[in-house]
N, C-alpha and C positions, 0 to 999 in steps of 0.2 A: 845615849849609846857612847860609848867611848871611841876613842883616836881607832882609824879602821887603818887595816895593812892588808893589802892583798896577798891572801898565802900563797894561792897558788892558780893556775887557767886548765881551764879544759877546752878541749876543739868540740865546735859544734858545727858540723856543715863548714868547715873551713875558716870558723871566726875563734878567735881565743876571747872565752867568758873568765872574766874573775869569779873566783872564791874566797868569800872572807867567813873569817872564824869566829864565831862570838857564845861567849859562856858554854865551852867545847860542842858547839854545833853549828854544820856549814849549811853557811847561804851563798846562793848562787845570784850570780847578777842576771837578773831579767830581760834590763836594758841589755846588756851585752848579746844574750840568745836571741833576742829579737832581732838583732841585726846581719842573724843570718835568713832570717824569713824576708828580707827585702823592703821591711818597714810598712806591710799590707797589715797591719797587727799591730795594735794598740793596748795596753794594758789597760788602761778603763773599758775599754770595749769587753775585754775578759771582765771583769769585775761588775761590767753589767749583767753579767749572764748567770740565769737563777741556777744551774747545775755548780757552777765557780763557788756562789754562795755560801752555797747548803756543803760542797766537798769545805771550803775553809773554814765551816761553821765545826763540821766535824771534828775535822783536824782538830783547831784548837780546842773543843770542846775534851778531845784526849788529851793533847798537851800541854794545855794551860790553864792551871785551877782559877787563875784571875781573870779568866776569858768573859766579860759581860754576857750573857744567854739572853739576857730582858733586849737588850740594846740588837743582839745578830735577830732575834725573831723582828723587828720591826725591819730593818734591812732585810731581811730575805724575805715580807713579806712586799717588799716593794722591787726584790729584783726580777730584771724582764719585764717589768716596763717600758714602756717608749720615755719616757721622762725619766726614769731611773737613770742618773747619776752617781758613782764614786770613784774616789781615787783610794789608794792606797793612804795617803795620811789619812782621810777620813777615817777610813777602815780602820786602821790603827788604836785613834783617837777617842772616837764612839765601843770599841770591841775591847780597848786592852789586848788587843791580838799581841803575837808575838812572831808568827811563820810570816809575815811582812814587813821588809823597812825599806822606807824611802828615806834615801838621804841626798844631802848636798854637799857641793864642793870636791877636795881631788877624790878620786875612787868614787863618787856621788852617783845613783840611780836607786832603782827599785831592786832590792832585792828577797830572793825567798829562798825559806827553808829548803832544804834539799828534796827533802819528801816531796814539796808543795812542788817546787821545780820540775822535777822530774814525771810527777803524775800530771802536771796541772798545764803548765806552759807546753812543754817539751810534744805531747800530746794534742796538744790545741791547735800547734802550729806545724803538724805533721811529721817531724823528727822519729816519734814515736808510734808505735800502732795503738 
């Protein structure tokens, strides 16, 4: 991923989330909207959850011709497990996803597509109906 800039913030609940731009499509920082839910909410804990799954399985499966299908069916058949485990690199790494990046260093967290944001987190953690 190249050099990131944050274009621009949005208020959520009182907190300013970055927005960064990549190959003309915005992603929203996760890390940042979660820290208007008071930090009761985890994003592995989302990514544990078989409904998370199958909506990002979707997604990409519209979005992204490079999206691995072999690799989400074996993950979503292990999500909602008590053992089931992921993080977002995982995700990434195994799927070829593209609606998530985790990065590091300045401007560094997790972030998602706007779609994924707005249906997926924003949703999850009450913001939304």
């Amino acid at each position: 991923m190249k050099k990131k800039a944050i274009n621009a913030t949005i208020n959520v609940r009182g907190t300013e989330v970055a927005v960064i731009q990549r190959e003309g499509q915005d992603y929203i920082s996760l890390t940042d909207m979660l820290k208007a839910k008071d930090g009761d909410f985890f994003i592995s804990d989302w990514l544990r959850n078989r409904n998370t799954v199958e909506f990002l399985g979707i997604w990409e499966t519209v979005h992204n011709p490079d999206f691995n299908s072999g690799e989400f069916a074996i993950i979503k058949s292990q999500a909602g497990l008590n053992s089931y485990k992921l993080s977002v690199k995982e995700w990434v790494e195994k799927t070829n996803a593209i609606g998530l990046r985790a990065t590091a260093g300045r401007y560094g967290g997790t972030y998602a597509h706007r779609d994924i944001a707005f249906r997926g987190i924003l949703k999850r953690i009450g913001v939304i109906a």
